[in-house]
C-alpha positions in Angstrom: -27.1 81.2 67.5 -28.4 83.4 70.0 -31.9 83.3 72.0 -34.8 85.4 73.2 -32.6 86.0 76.2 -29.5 87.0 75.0 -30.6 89.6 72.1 -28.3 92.1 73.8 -25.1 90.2 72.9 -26.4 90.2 69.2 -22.7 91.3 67.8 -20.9 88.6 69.4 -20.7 85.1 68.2 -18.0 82.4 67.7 -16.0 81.4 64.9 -14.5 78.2 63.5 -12.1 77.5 61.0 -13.1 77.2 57.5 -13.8 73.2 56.4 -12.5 72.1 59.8 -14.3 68.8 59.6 -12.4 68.1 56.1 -8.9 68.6 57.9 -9.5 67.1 60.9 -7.9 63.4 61.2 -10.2 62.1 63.4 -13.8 62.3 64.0 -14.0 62.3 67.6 -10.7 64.8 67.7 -13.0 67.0 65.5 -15.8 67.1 68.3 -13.2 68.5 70.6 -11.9 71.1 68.4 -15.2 72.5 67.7 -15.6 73.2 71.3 -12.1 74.1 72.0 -12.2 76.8 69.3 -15.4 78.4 70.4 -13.7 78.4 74.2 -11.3 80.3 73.1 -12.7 82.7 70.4 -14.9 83.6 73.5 -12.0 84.0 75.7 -11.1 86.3 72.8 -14.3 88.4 73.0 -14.8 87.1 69.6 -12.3 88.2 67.6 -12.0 86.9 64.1 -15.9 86.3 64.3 -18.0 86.2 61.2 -19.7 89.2 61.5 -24.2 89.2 60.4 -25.4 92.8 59.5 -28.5 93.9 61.0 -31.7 92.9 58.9 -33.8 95.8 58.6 -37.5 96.0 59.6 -39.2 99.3 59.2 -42.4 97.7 58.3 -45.2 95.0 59.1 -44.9 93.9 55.2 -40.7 92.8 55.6 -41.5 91.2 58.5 -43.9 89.2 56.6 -41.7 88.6 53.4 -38.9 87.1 56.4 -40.8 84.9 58.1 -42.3 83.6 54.6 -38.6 83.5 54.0 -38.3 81.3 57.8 -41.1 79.3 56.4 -40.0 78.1 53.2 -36.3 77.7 54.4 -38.4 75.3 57.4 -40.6 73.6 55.0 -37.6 72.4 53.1 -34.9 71.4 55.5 -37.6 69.2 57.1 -38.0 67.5 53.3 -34.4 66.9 53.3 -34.3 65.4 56.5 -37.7 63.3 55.6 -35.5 62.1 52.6 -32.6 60.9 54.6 -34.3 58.5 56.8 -37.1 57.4 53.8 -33.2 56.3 52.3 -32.3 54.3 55.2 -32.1 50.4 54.7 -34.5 48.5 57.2 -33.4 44.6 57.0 -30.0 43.0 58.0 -31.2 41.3 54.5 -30.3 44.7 52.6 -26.2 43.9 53.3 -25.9 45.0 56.9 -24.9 43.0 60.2 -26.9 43.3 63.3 -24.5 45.7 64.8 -25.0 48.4 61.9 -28.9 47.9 61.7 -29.0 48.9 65.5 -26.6 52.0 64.3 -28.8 52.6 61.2 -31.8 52.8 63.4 -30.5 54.9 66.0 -29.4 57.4 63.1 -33.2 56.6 61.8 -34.3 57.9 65.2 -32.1 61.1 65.8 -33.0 62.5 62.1 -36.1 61.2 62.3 -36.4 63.2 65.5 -35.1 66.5 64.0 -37.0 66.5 61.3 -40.3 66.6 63.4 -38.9 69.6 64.7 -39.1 70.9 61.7 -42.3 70.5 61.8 -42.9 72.1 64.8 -40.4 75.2 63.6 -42.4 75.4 60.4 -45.8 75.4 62.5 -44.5 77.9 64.9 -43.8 80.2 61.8 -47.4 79.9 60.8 -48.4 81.1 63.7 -45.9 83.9 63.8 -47.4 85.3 60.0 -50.9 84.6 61.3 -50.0 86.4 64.4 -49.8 89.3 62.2 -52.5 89.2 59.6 -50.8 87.0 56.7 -52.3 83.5 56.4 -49.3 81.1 56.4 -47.8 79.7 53.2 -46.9 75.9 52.8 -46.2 76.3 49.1 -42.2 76.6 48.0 -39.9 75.9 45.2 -39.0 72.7 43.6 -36.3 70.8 44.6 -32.9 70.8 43.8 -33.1 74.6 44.7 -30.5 76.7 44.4 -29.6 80.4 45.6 -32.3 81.9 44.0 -34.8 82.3 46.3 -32.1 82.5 49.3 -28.8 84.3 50.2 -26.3 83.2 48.3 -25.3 79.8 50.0 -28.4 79.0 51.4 -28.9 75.6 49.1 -31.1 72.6 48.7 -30.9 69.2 47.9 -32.5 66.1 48.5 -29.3 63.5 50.0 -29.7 60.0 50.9 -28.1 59.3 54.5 -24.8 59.5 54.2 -21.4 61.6 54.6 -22.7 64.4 52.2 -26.2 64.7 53.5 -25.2 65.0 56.7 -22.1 67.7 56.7 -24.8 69.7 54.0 -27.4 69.2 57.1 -24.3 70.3 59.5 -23.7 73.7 57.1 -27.1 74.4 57.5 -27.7 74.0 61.3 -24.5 75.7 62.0 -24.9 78.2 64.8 -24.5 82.1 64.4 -21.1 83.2 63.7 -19.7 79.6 62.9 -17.9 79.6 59.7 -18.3 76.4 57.7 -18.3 74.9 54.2 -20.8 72.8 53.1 -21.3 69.6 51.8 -18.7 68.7 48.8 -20.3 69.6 45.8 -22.5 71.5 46.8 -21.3 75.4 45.8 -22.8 78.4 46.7 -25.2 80.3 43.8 -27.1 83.6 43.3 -26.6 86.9 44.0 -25.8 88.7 46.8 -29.2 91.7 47.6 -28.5 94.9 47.6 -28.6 96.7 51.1 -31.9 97.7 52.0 -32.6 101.4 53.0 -35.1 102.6 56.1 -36.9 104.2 54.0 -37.9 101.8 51.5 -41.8 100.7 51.4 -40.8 97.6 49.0 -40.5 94.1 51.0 -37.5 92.2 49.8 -34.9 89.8 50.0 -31.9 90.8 52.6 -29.1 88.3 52.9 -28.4 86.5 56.0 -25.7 84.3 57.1 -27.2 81.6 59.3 -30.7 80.7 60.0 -30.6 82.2 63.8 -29.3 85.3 62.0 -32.6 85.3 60.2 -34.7 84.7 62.8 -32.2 87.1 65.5 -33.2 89.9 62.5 -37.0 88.5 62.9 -37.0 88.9 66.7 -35.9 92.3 66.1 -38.5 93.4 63.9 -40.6 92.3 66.5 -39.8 94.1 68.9 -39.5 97.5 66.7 -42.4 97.2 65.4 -44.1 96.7 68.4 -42.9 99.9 69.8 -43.7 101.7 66.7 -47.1 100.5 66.0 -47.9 99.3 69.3 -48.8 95.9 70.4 -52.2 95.9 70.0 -51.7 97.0 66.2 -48.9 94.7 65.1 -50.9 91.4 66.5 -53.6 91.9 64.3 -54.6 88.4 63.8 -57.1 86.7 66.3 -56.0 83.8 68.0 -58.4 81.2 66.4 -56.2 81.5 63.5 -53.3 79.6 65.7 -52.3 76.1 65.7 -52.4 75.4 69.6 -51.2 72.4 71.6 -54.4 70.8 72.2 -55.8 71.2 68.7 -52.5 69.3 67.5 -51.4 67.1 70.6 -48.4 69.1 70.4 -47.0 70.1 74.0 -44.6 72.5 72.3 -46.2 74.4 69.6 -47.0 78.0 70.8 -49.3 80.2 70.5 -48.8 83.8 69.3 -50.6 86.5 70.6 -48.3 89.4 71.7 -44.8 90.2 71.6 -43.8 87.7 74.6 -45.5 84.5 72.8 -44.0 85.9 69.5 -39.9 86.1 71.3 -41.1 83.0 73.3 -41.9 81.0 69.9 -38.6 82.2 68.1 -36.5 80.9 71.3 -37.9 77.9 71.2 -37.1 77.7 67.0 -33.3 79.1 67.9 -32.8 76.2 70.7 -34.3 73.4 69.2 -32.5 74.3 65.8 -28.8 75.5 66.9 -28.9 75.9 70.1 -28.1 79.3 72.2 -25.0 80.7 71.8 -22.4 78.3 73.3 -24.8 75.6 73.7 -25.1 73.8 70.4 -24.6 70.1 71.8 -27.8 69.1 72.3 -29.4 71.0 69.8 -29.6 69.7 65.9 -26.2 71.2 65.1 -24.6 68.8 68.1 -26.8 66.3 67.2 -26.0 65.9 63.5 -22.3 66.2 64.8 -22.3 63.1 66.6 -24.2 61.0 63.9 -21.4 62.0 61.4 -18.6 60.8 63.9 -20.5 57.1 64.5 -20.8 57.2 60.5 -17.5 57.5 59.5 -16.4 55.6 62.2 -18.4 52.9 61.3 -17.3 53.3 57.2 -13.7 52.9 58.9 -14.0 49.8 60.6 -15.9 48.3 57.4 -15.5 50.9 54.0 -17.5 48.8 52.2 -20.5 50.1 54.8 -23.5 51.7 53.0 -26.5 52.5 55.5 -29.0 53.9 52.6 -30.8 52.4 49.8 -29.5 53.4 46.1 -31.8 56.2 45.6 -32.0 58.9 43.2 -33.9 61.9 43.6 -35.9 61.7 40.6 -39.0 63.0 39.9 -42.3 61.8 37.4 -42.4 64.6 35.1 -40.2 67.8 34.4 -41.0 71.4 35.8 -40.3 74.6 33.8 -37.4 75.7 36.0 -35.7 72.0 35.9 -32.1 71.6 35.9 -31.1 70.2 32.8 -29.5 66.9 34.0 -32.7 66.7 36.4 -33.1 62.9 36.6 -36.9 61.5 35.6 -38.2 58.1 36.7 -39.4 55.8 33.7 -40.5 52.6 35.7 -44.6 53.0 35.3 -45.2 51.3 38.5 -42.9 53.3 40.5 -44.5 56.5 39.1 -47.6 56.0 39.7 -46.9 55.0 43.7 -45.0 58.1 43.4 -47.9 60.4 42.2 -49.8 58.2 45.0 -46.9 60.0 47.2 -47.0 63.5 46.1 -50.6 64.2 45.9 -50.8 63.1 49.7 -48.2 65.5 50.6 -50.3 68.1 48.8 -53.9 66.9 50.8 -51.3 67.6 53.8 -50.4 70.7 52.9 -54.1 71.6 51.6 -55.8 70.5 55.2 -52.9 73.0 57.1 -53.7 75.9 55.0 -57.8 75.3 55.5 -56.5 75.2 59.3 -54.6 78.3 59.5 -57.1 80.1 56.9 -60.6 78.6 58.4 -63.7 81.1 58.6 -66.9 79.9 60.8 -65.2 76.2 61.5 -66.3 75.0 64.9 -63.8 74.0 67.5 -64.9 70.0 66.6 -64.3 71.2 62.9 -60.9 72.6 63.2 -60.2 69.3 65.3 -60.9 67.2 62.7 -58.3 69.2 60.4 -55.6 69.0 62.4 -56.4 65.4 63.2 -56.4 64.9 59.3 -53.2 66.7 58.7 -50.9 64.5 61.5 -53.0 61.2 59.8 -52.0 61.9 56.6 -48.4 62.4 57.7 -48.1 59.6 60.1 -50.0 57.0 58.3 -49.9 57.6 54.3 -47.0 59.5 53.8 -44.5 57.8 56.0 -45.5 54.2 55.1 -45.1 55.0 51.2 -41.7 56.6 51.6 -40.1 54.2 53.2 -41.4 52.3 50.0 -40.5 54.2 47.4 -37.0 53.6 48.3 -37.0 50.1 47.1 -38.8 50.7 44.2 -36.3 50.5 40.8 -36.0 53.9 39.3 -36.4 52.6 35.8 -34.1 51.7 32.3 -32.2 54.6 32.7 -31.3 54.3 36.2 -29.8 50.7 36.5 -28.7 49.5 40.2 -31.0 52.9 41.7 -34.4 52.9 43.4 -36.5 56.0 43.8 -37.1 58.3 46.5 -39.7 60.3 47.6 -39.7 63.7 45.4 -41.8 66.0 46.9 -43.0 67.1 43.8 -45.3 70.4 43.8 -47.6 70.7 41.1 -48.8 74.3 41.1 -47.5 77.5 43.5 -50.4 76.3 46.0 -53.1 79.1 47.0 -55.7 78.7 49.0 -59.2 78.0 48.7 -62.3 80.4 48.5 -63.2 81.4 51.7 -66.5 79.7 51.5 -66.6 76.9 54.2 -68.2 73.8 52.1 -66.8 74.4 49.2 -63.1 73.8 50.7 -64.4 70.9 52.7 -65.5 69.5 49.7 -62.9 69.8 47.7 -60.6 68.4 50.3 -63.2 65.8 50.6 -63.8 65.1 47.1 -59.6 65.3 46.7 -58.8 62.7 49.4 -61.6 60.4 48.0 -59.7 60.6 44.7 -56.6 59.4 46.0 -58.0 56.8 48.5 -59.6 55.4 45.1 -56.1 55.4 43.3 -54.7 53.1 45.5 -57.4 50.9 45.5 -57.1 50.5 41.7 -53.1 50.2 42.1 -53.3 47.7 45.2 -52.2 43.9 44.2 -50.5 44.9 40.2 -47.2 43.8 39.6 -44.4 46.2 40.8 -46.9 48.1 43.4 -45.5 48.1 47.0 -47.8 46.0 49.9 -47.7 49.6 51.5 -50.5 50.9 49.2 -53.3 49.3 50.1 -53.2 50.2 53.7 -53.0 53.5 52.7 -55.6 53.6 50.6 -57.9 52.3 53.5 -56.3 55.2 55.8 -57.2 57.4 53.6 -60.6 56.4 53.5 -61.0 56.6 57.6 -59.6 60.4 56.8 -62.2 61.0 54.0 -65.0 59.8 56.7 -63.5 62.3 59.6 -63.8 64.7 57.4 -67.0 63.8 55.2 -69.2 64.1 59.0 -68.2 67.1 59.3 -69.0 68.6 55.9 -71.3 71.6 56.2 -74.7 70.9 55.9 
């Protein structure tokens, strides 16, 4: 994948032979293919590279429909990731020695660690689409999703830690250029989009190979548009509208104001996610890489190994656009935890979008949401993930615990642009849930986690509730 700084050598890229890790013997031996292949496709100026076509941007409304694309596509890798470590086991007392907890953890930390960057690369997209005049979307398909939404490939799934969760997590943080397959059982779906002309006024889909082709085609835009608008005209949005480091405690999220901040901000995406070109070994792609070789060396030395929990990604109740074998929890107790679950990821989700879409919020005001939004995360969601995944599944799931599903009830819009009536509602909302867990703490097949949260919440609903609008 390439970065701000090398946008000049956007034809060139490496190549690597298709399902290398699958025929490689040895998982350290594979490590050194990887970089002895890319060594010499460069000697090789990059012959026998797969080749990206340019993604077209003639105007501010594509540019918009790809970085919603680059916002979705962030929104739901980080879910998978979240998933993986929620499946990790915690206790030598869940079958593991001391030696494979400490491995288990340090996995726990490493995806852990990427997925927070996902954060970060889906914030950083926000502030790209508010940089321009869109307000930021946090809504997004259910899960499993395939194709349709996405280039052909481009596939979702929500994997327990393990052999197939990580090579699908290697598939999709492979670098520009890199030809690999994904995950086994995991095929590519949809349709490929027809070209799109320079003329056309219509935003839509174009197909791109990797994600740092996307966001090479985004940087692009960019950069064209800039010169055909003008600066001042393309950054429409004023910079109140941006998540910023101090608002968030976030040393690395960017503001965008102009084209620099905007290239700046998509470098930092590109090297975090694959790394620049050449340099993928300490970026997620590398890092990934080396968690799969400590895996299967670990399932070698002991193939009765299993680092995750039984879980099956199983949701309370069906959507329209459900696969037909879509599993469906039927333990009560479980379920309702898991609405406990889902509902906080939607106050999250909820408080980010009053963020990005505030109107006369003071600076104190706009605090408070952001300090709501990492709460919520850090306090109420992760606790009652990592409990969900000992929670039984139900009858028809025998041996399998839940995991968390992420479960969206509605295509999520935003609310009125009157001030107290989306504080209240967030109020009002948060209040509901902190009540729910009340009523579920201490019943029979309810995890010790809920209580706490149900006081966490409370602490939110009073951050928020002094700052209502008088």
């Amino acid at each position: 994948m390439t970065s701000g700084r090398s946008h000049q050598r956007a034809g060139q890229g490496w190549a690597i032979q298709t399902a290398l890790f699958e025929r490689a013997a040895q998982p350290h031996a594979r490590c050194a293919q990887v970089h002895r292949y890319n060594r010499q496709d460069r000697r090789r100026g990059g012959a026998g590279m797969m080749r990206e076509p340019r993604l077209v941007v003639e105007h501010r409304e594509e540019l918009i429909y790809l970085l919603v694309e680059a916002a979705v596509l962030e929104h739901m890798v980080m879910l998978q990731y979240l998933y993986a470590t929620f499946s990790l086991k915690q206790r030598v007392d869940e079958g593991l020695t001391p030696e494979q907890l400490a491995g288990v953890e340090r996995w726990r930390k490493v995806v852990d660690g990427i997925a927070v960057q996902e954060m970060l690369h889906l914030a950083l997209a926000s502030n790209l689409l508010a940089a321009v005049g869109m307000a930021p979307t946090f809504t997004r398909p259910s899960f499993p999703q395939g194709s349709r939404y996405f280039p052909p490939g481009v596939e979702f799934r929500l994997l327990p830690f393990g052999e197939a969760a990580l090579r699908h997590s290697l598939f999709l943080e492979r670098p520009e250029g890199m030809e690999l397959s994904d995950a086994a059982g995991i095929e590519p779906s949809g349709t490929a989009a027809l070209p799109i002309g320079e003329d056309e006024i219509i935003p839509r889909r174009e197909d791109f190979a990797t994600v740092g082709h996307l966001y090479r085609g985004i940087a692009e835009g960019f950069r064209h548009l800039t010169g055909k608008l003008g600066e001042e005209r393309l950054f429409v949005g004023p910079p109140r509208a941006q998540a910023t480091p101090a608002l968030f405690r976030w040393p690395e999220l960017l503001p965008v104001t102009d084209l620099a901040s905007a290239l700046a901000a998509i470098d930092e995406i590109v090297e975090q996610g694959e790394g620049a070109r050449g340099h993928w070994e300490q970026a997620h792609y590398g890092r990934f890489l080396r968690v799969l070789n400590e895996f299967l060396e670990a399932k070698r030395q002991d193939p009765a190994f299993e680092p995750a929990r039984p879980v099956v990604a199983a949701v309370v109740r069906l959507t329209d656009d459900a696969p037909p074998d879509q599993p469906v929890l039927d333990d009560p107790s479980t379920s309702a935890v898991m609405d406990v679950f889902n509902v906080a990821y939607e106050m999250v989700l909820q408080t980010l979008v009053r963020f990005f879409t505030h109107t006369d919020e003071s600076d104190e005001q706009l605090d408070a949401l952001a300090t709501a939004a990492v709460r919520l995360m850090a306090t109420v969601l992760r606790p009652l993930g990592n409990a969900i995944t000992e929670l039984p599944a139900g009858p028809s799931h025998p041996g399998r615990t839940a995991g968390p599903s992420f479960e969206m009830f509605y295509q999520m819009g935003n609310f009125i642009p009157d001030h107290w009536a989306a504080w209240t509602m967030l109020v009002e909302r948060l209040g509901m849930l902190a009540e729910r867990c009340r009523q579920l703490d201490g019943r029979p097949g309810v995890p010790a986690a809920v209580g706490p949260a149900g006081a966490r919440l409370g602490s939110i609903v009073d951050l928020l509730g002094k700052q209502l609008p008088a």
